[in-house]
C-alpha atoms as a printed R data frame, in Angstrom:
   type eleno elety resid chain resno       x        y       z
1  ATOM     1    CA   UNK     A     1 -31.460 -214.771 -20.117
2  ATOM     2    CA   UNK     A     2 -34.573 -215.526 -17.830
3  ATOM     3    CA   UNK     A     3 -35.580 -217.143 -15.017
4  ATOM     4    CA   UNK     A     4 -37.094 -220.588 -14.714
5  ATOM     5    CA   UNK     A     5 -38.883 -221.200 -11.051
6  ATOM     6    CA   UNK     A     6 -40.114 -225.040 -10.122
7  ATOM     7    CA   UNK     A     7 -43.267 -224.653  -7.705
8  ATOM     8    CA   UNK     A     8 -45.263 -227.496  -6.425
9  ATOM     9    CA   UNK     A     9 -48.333 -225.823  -8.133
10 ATOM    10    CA   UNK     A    10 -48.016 -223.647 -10.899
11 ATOM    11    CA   UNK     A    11 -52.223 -222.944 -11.375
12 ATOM    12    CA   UNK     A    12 -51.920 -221.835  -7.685
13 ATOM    13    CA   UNK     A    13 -48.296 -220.088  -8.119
14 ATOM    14    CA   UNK     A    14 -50.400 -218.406 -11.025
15 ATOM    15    CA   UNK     A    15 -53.899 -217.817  -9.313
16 ATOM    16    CA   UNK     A    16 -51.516 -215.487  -6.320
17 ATOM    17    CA   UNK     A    17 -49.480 -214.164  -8.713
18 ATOM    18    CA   UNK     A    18 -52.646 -212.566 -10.741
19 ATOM    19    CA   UNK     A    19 -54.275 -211.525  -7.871
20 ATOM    20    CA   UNK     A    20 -51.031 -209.345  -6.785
21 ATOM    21    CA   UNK     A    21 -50.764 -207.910 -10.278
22 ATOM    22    CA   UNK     A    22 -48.641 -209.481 -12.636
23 ATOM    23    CA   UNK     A    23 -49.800 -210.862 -15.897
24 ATOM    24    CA   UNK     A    24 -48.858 -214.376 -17.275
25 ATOM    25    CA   UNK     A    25 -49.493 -216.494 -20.456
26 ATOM    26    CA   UNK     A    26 -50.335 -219.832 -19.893
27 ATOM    27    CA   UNK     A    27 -51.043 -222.439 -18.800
28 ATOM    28    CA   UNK     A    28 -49.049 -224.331 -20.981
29 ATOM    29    CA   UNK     A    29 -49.472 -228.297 -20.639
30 ATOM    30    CA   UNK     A    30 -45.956 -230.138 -21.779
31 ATOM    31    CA   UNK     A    31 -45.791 -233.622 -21.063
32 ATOM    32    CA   UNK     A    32 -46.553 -233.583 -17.139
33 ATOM    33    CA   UNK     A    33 -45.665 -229.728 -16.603
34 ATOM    34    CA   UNK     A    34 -47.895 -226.930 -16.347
35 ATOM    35    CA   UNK     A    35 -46.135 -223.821 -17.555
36 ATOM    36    CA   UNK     A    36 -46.899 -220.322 -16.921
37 ATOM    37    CA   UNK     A    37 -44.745 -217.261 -18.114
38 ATOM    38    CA   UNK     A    38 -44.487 -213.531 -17.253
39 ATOM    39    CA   UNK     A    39 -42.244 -211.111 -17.326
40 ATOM    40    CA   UNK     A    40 -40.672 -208.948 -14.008
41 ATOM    41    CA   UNK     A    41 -39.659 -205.826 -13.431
42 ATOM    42    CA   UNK     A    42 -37.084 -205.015 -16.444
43 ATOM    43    CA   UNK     A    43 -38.908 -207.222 -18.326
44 ATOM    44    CA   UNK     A    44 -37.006 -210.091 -17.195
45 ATOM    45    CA   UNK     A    45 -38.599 -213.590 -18.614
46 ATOM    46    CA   UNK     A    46 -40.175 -215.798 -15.903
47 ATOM    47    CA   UNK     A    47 -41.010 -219.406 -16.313
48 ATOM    48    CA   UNK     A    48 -43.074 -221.463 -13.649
49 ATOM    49    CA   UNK     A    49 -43.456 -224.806 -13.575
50 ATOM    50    CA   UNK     A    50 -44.962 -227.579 -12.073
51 ATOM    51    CA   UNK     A    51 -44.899 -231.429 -12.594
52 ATOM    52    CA   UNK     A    52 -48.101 -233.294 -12.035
């Protein structure tokens, strides 16, 4: 089970999310997505994604 979030951008998504803490992989470039994962609280699987 995890979570999969669309954003309009994921690098920016990402660039907030680091500077409040968490820690993701990525990115990931697949086809036109940038992917980023991390993992929440209960280590709950996060995906974020955005289409360029």
């Amino acid at each position: 089970m995890g979570l999969h979030v669309l954003v309009d951008d994921a690098d920016e998504f990402a660039k907030m999310a680091k500077s409040n803490g968490a820690e993701l992989t990525g990115p990931f470039v697949k086809e036109d997505k940038r992917i980023y994962t991390l993992h929440a609280p209960e280590r709950l699987p996060v995906t974020i994604e955005s289409r360029n």
